[in-house]
Structures are given as C-alpha cells and as structure tokens.
C-alpha positions in Angstrom: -10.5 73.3 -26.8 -7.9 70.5 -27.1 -8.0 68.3 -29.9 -5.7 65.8 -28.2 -7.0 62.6 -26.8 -5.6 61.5 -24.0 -4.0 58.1 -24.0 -4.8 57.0 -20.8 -8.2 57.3 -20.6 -8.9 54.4 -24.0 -6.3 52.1 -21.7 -8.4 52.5 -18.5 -11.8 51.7 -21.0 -9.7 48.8 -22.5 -8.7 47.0 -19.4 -12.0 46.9 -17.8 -13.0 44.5 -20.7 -9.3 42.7 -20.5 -9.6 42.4 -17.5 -12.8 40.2 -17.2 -11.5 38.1 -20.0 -8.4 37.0 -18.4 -10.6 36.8 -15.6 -12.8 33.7 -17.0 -9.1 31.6 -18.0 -8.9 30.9 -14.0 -12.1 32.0 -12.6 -13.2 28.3 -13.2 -10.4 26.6 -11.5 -12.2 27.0 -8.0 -15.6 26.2 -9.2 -14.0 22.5 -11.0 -15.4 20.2 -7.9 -18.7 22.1 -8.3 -19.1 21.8 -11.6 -18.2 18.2 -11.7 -20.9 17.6 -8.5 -23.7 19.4 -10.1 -22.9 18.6 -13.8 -22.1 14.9 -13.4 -18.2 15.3 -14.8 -14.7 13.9 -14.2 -11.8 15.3 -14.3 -11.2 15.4 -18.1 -14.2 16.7 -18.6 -14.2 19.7 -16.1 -10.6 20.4 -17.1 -11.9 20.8 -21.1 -14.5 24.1 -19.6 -11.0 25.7 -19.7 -9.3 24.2 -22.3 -12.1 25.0 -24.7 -12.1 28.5 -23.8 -8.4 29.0 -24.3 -8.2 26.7 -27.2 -11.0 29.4 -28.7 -9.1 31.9 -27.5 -5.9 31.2 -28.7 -6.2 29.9 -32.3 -7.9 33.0 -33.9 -5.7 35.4 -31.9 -3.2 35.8 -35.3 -6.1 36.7 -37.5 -8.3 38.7 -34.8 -4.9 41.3 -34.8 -5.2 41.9 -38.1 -8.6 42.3 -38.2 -7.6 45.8 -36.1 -5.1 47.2 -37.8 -8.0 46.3 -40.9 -11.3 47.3 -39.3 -10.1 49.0 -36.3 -9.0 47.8 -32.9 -12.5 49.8 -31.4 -14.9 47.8 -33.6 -13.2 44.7 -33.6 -13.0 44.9 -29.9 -16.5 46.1 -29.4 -17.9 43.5 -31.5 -15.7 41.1 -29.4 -17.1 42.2 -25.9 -20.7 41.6 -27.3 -19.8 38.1 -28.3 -18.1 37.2 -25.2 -20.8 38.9 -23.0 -23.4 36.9 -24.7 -21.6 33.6 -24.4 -20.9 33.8 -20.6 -24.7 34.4 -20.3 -25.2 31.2 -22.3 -22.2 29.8 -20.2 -24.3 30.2 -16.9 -27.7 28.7 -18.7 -25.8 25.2 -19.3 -27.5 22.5 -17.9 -24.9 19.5 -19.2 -21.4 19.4 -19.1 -21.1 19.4 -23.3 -23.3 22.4 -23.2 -21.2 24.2 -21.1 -17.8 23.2 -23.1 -19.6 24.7 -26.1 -20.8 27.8 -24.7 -17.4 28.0 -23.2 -15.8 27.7 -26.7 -18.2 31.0 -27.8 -16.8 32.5 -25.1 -13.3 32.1 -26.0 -13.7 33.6 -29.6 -15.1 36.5 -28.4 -12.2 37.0 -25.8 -9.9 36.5 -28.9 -11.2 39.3 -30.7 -10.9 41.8 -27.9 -7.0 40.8 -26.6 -5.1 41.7 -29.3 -6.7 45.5 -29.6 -5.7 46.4 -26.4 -2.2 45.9 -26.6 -2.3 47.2 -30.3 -3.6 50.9 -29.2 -1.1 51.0 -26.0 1.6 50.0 -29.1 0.0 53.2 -30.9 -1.0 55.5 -28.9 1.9 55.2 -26.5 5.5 56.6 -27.3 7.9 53.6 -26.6 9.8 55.9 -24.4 6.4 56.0 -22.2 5.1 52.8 -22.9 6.8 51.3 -20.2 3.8 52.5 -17.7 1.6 52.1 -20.3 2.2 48.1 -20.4 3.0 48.3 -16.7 -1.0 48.9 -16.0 -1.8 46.5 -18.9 0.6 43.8 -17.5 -0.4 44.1 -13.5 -4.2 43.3 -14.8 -3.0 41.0 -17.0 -1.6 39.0 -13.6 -3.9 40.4 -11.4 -7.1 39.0 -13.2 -5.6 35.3 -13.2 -4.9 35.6 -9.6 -8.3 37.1 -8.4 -10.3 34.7 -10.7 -10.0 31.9 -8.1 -10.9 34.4 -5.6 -13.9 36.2 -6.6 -15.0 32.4 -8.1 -14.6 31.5 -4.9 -16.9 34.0 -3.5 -19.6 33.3 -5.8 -19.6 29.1 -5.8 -20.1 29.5 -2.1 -22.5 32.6 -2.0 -25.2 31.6 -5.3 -23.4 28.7 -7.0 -21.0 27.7 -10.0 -23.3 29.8 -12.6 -22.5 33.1 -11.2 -18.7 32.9 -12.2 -20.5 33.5 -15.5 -23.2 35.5 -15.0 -21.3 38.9 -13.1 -20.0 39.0 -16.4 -23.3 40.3 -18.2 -23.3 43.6 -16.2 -19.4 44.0 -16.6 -19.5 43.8 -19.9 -22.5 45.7 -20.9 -20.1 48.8 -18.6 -17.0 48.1 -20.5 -19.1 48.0 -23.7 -20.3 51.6 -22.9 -16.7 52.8 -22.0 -15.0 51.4 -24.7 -17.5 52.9 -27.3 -17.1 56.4 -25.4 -13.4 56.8 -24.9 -11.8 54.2 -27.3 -9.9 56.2 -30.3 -11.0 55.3 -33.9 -7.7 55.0 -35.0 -5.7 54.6 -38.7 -6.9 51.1 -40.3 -4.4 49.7 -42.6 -4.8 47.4 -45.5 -4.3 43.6 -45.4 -4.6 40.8 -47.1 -5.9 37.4 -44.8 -4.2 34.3 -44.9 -7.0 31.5 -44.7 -4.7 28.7 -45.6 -2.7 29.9 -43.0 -5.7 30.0 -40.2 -6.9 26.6 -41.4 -3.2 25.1 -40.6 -2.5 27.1 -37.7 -6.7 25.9 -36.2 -6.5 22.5 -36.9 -2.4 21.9 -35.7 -3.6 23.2 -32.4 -6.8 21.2 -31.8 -5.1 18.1 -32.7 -1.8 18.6 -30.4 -4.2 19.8 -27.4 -7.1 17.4 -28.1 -4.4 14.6 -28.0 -2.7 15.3 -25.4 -5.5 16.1 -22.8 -7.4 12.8 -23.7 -4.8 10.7 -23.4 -4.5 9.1 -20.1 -8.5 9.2 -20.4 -7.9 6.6 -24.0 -4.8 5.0 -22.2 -2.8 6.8 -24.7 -4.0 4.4 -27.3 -2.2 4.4 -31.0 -4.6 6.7 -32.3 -3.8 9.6 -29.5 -0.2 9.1 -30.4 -1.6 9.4 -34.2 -3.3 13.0 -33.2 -0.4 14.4 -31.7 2.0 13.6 -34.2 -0.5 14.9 -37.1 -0.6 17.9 -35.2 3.1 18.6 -35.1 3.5 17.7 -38.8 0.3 20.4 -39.7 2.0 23.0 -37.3 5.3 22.2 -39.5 3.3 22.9 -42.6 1.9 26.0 -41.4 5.5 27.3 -40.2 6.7 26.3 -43.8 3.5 28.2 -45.5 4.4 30.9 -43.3 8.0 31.1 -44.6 7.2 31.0 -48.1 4.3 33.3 -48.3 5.3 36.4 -50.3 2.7 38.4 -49.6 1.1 39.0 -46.0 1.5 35.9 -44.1 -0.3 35.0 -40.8 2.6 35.2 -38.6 5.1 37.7 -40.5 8.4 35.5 -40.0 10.5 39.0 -39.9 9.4 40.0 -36.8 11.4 37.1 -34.8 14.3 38.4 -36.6 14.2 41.1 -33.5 15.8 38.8 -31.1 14.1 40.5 -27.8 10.5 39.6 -29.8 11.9 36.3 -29.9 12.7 35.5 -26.6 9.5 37.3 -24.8 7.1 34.6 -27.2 9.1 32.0 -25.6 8.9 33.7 -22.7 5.5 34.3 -22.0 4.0 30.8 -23.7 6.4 29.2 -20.1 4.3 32.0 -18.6 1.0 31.4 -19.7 1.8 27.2 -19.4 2.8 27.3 -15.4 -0.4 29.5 -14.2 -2.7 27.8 -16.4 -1.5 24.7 -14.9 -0.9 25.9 -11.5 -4.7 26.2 -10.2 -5.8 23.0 -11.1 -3.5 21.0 -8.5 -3.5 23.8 -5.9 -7.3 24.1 -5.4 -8.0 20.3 -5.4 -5.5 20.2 -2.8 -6.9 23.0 -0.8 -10.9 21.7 -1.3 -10.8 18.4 -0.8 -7.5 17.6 1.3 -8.0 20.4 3.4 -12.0 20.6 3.2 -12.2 23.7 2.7 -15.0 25.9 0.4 -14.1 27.5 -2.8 -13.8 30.8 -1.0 -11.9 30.3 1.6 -9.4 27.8 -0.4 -9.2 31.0 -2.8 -8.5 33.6 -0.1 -5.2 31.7 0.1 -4.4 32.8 -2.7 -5.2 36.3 -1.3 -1.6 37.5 -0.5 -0.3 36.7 -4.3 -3.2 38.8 -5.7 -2.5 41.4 -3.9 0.8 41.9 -4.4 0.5 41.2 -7.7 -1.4 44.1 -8.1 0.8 46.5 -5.6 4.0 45.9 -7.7 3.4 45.3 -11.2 3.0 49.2 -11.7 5.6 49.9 -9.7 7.9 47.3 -11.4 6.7 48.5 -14.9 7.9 51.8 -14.2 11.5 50.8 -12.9 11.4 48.2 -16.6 12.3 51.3 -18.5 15.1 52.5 -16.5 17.2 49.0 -16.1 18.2 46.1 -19.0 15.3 44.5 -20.4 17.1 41.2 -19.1 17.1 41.4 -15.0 13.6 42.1 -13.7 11.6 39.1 -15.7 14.8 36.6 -14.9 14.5 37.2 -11.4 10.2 36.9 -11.5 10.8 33.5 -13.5 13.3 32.1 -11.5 11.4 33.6 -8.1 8.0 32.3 -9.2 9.3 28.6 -9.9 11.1 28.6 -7.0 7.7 29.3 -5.2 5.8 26.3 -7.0 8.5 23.9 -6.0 7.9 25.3 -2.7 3.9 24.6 -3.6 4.8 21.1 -4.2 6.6 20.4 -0.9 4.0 22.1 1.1 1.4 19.7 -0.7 0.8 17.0 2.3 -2.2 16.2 4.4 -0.6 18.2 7.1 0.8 20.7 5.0 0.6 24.4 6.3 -1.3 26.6 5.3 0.1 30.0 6.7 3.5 29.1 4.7 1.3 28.0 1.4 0.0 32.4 1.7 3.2 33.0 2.3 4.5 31.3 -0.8 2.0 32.5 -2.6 2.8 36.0 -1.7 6.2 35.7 -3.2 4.8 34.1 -6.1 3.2 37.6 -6.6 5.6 39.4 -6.7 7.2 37.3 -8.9 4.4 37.5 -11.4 4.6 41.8 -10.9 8.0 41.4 -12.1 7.3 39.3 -15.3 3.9 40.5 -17.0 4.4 44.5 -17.6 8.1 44.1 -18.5 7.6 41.5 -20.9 4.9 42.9 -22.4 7.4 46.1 -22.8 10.3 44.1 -24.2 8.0 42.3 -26.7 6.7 45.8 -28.3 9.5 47.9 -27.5 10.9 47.8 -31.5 7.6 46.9 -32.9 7.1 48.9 -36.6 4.1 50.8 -36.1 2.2 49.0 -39.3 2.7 45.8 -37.5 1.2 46.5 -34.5 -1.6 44.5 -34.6 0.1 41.0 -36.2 2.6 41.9 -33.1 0.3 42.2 -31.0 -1.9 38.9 -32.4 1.5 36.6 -32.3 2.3 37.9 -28.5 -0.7 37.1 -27.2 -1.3 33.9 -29.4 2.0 32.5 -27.8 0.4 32.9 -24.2 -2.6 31.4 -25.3 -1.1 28.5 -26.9 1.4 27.8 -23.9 -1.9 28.6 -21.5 -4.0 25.9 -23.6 -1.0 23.6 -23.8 -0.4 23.9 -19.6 -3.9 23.2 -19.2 -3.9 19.9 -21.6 -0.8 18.9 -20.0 -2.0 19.4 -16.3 -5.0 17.4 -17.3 -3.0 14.5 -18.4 -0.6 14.7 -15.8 -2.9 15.1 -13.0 -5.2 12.0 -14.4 -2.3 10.1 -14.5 -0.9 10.6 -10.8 -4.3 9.8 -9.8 -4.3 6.7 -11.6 -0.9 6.1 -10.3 -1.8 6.3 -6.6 -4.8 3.6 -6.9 -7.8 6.5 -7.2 -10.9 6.8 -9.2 -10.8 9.3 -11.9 -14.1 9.9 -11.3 -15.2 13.6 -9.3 -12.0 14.0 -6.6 -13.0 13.8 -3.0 -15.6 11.3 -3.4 -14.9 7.8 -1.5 -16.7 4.3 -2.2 -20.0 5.1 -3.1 -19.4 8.4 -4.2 -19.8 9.5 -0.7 -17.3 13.2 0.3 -14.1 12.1 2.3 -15.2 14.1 4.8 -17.8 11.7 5.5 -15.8 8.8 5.4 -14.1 7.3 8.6 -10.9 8.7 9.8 -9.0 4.9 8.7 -10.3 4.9 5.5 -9.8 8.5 4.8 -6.2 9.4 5.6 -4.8 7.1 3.1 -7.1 8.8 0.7 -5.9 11.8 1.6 -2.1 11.2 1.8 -2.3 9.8 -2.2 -4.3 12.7 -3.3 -1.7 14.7 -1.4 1.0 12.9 -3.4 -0.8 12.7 -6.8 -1.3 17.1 -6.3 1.6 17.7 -5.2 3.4 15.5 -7.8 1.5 17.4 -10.4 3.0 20.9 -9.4 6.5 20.0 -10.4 5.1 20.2 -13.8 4.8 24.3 -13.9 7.4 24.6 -11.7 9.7 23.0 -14.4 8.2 24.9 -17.1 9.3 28.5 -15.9 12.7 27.3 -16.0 11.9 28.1 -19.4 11.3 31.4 -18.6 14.5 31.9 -16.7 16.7 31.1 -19.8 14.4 33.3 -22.3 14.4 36.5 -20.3 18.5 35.6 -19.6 19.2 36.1 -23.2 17.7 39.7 -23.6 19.4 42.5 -25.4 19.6 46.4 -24.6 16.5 48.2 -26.8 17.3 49.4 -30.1 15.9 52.5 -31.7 12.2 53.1 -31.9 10.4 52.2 -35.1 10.2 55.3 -37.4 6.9 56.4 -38.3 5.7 56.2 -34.6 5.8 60.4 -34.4 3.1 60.8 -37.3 0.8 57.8 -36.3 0.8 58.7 -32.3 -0.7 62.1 -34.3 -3.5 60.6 -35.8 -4.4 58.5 -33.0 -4.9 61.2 -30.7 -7.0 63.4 -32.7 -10.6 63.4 -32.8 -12.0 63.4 -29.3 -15.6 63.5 -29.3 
C-alpha cells in the first residue's frame, strides 16, 4: 500500500474551512440594513460588525503563521475552526449591537488562526512547478467566497433573518472540523522563537489607525481622532524599525521583501483586499433601499460576478504558470476598476440594473484573474522554512488593506451622506423613521437621487484603489529558481497517511 499522501485531498479539507471564513468578511454586507433595523444601529456602528472581524483577523495573522510552522498548521488550524465555529454561534445569540461587535471580534481570531495554514501546506506540500493549480483552487475560493457571501446572506436575511448568516456556520464547521482532522497531513514543525514586542506594536498600530479613521466623521474628526491616527503611524514606524533591528526571529522577517515579486503581490493584494471590502457596502445600500429591493434579490445581482468568478479562476490559475507572472493580475486590476467606475456611473435612481449584472460579471472575471495568480507569484520563491511567516505576512497584508477599505468606506460613506443633507441614522428611513418606500413620491425622489449620489460617490473610492494594483502587478519579474530544500520536505509531508 502507498505510503504517499495525496496533496490534493488536505487542500480540498482546507478550503471547506477557508472557504466559510472568507465567507463571514462579506456575508454581512447584505444583512447591514437588517442588522441596524433590528439591532437599533447606524451606520458606524453596523459597518464596525465587519471591521471588528477583520481587524481580529488581520492583527494576529503574523504570529498565527508561525504558530504552524511551531505547532503544526493541522492543530493550529483545527483549534482555529473550533474557535471560529463557536463565535459565530455566539455571533447569532447577540441581542445588542456591542454584543454582536464582540462576538464578531472572537470570530475574527479564530479565522486568523486557520488562514495562514492553508496556504502554508499548499507552499509544502505542493512542488512550485505544480503549485500554480494548487493556488489556482485556493485563489478561485478565496474570490468566490467574498462574492457569494452577499448572496447566500441574502438568502438567509430574507428566508429566517439576519442571525442565520451566523448560524449555517455551526454545521459547516463542525464538517470541515471532521475533514480536516481526517485528511490534513501532520507535517515537519520547526522551531521559533515569538516576537511579543513585536505583536504588541504591530496590535496596537492597527487599532489605532483603523479605530481613527472609521470614527471620524462620527467625532467630526475632532483633534483627538487626528491624535489616534497619527499615534498609529508612529507605533507602526516603531514596529517596522523593531522589525529591522531584530537579530533573531522577527515578526515580519524583513528578508523576504528583498524578493521583489513578494514585494509587489503584498502591495498588491492589501489594493485587493481594500476595493472589495469596500465595494459591498455602497453597492447593497444602493440596491436595498434606492431600488427597494430584499437582501436576496439585491444579492442575486451580484449573481453573474460569482459565478464567473468561480468558472475562471481555475482555469486562469492554470494558464499563471505558463505566461509572465506580470500580465494576467495587471489586466484583472485594471479590468476590475474599470468595472467599479462603471458601478459608480450606474449608481442613479434610474440606474439599470441588467447593465449593473453585467458589470458585475466582468468584475468576475477580473477577480479570476487576480486571486490564484497572485497567490502563485507571492509563494513562488518562498524558502521552505519560511513558509508559514510567508504565508502569515501575505495574508496579513489582505487583511490589513480589507480592515483599512472597510474603515475608510465607513468614513467616506458617512461623510457623503452628511454632505448630501441626510441623517446618519439607519439608511432608507425618512422623517420619523418611517422606510422611503412609504413616503410620498415628492418627498422621496430627492431622497433618493442624494442617496444615489452619496453611493455612488462612495464607489470611486475602491475603484481608485486598484489603480494600485495595476502598478504592483506591472512591475513583476520572470520566477527565479525554486527554494532548495523543497525535494526533501515535500517527502516528509506526504508520508504517513492514516
């Protein structure tokens, strides 16, 4: 009998988990107006059920990867799964909005734990030669599960209410708990050393930057939120400085941005991780309360970009391998912010909504060609040994440029209201918090047409951000040689099937 594991089957275990985590970063986006009916919120509030969750997600992500290589990316991950399985149960038992930020928080920690893992064991149990299709399944549910959030949200806010975006989760992850234990590798642990000083700058530059910046139009961007932001760029300084001087194992080994394509995808993918954070939050606003329509069918608009999402990025993760690491992610940036200026346009009282699926259906493909093969460039040269901090620094870069999209959208978005005359109160209510819907026909279409403009104003903000993108994933450079050492560790990893 074969001793060999085969690779394939841990990835397939690993994504179901993934999957439902990336799942929960725009699952909520649709279920916002709910949430803020039934829970009493406005918008700064509903916006921070997201930010907390990715603002717990993304701060331990450069610790959480070395906790795999340590422990092992199976136990770390499995202990992850139960956190974050637990939490969303909690999540759906909230009965105020502060209750729900917290358990949403919980959530996010767990989700950190478990990210990293997955793309540390396709980084070792994958050949880089093969790793292309590897990171091709990883990236297309990477993109898929942000663009079927919103729909599947959609589904359940209409069908049983806003606490079953969080509940489906319990059965999901009790299954992905039971794959993951059966067909997960224990693979090679390494010995490190943890940098706490290093966690402690990294967790407390980040609050203060996103705290600061997503509560300021709500403070009138008083002194003291200027204060916060700055002290958050000067404790982010420190830790970049710590970081460079640490002799031994620092959080964020410095050496790995000397590989210039490493460089360049982190930039690449926190523009990434920014624009589709900040995308939903306009776009489903626009869709339930300018166009009256329910969370589901406002998320089946969306429909066409999920889908094709999911057709191509395989596809498109195979072809990655074969051509320069530079052309298919410059054309997905520059296609998808093409399609969110085209969001923005569309974004009228009378706007249409055939040409806002078919926007969004380029948009998908866009996003097919930009998670798998940036994923691929990003590991491509990786050392073995440093899989795991890899790994943790990758994903903490989306995370911080998805917490840092959703801060910003929230200020933005506030602001525009402002700007147009609105409450910031709960969106779509009129004088006397009755729905516009209700309202007369005169009193309502100027509602409407500023809501309209303050949305669709708010888009440009995403859009603008990919541009980011474009000029990242211009820059690449042809792969070098693999890492040595890969032969012997792909040995290990693969032995020991139960």
């Amino acid at each position: 009998m074969s001793t060999q594991r085969n690779p394939w089957l841990a990835l397939y275990a690993l994504v179901v988990g993934f999957f439902m985590i990336l799942l929960d970063m725009t699952i909520v986006a649709v279920a916002n107006p709910a949430i803020m009916k039934d829970l009493q919120a406005d918008v700064s509030q509903v916006i921070w059920v997201t930010s907390a969750y990715l603002l717990a997600y993304a701060v331990p992500l450069l610790v959480t990867g070395r906790l795999g290589d340590r422990f092992g990316p199976k136990n770390i991950y499995l202990g992850g799964l139960a956190v974050f399985t637990l939490a969303s149960l909690w999540c759906a038992e909230s009965t105020s909005i502060n209750m729900l930020i917290a358990a949403r928080a919980v959530q996010g920690l767990g989700a950190a734990l478990m990210t990293p893992q997955t793309m540390a064991v396709i980084t070792r149990t994958f050949p880089p030669d093969k790793r292309g299709a590897a990171m091709g399944l990883w990236g297309g549910v990477a993109g898929l599960a942000t663009l079927v959030g919103p729909i599947l949200g959609g589904v359940l806010v209409d069908w049983q209410g806003w606490q079953w975006i969080f509940y489906v989760n319990v059965p999901i992850g009790i299954v992905a708990f039971a794959l993951a234990f059966w067909l997960v590798p224990t693979l090679p642990t390494h010995e490190h050393k943890f940098d706490l000083v290093g966690v402690a700058l990294s967790g407390v530059g980040m609050f203060l930057l996103v705290f600061g910046i997503q509560e300021g139009n709500t403070h009138h961007w008083d002194a003291w939120i200027w204060a916060m932001i700055a002290a958050g760029l000067v404790v982010l300084a420190l830790f970049i400085a710590n970081q460079a001087r640490n002799t031994g194992e620092p959080l964020v080994p410095l050496s790995l941005f000397t590989d210039r394509n490493f460089a360049l995808s982190n930039l690449a993918i926190a523009s990434m991780g920014a624009a589709v954070t900040g995308v939903f939050v306009p776009a489903y606003f626009y869709l339930q309360q300018v166009h009256d329509m329910t969370p589901t069918k406002s998320a089946l608009v969306f429909a066409p970009m999920a889908i094709l999402t999911g057709v191509f990025a395989p596809i498109i993760g195979k072809i990655s391998d074969k051509v320069a690491p530079r052309v298919i992610p410059t054309i997905g940036f520059a296609v998808f912010s093409a399609s969110l200026f085209g969001f923005a346009l569309l974004m009228k009282p009378d706007g249409s909504i055939p040409l806002f699926m078919i926007m969004g259906g380029i948009a998908g493909i866009a996003n097919a060609c930009i998670w798998a093969p940036l994923a691929t460039t990003a590991t491509h040269n990786l050392p073995v040994q440093q899989a795991g901090a890899g790994a943790g620094v990758y994903n903490t870069t989306r995370q911080v440029g998805s917490v840092l999209g959703s801060a910003a959208i929230s200020a933005l978005l506030s602001a525009r209201i402002s700007a147009q005359g609105l409450q910031s109160g709960p969106i779509g209510e009129g004088s006397g918090g009755k729905s516009l819907s209700d309202l007369p026909a005169v009193v309502r279409d100027p509602i409407l047409d500023k809501l309209s403009t303050a949305l669709g104003q708010s888009m440009y903000l995403p859009a603008l951000i990919l541009l980011i993108g474009v000029a990242a994933s211009a820059l690449f450079i042809g792969h070098g040689k693999a890492a040595g050492g890969q032969r012997d560790d792909l040995a290990k990893a693969n032995v020991g099937a139960h």
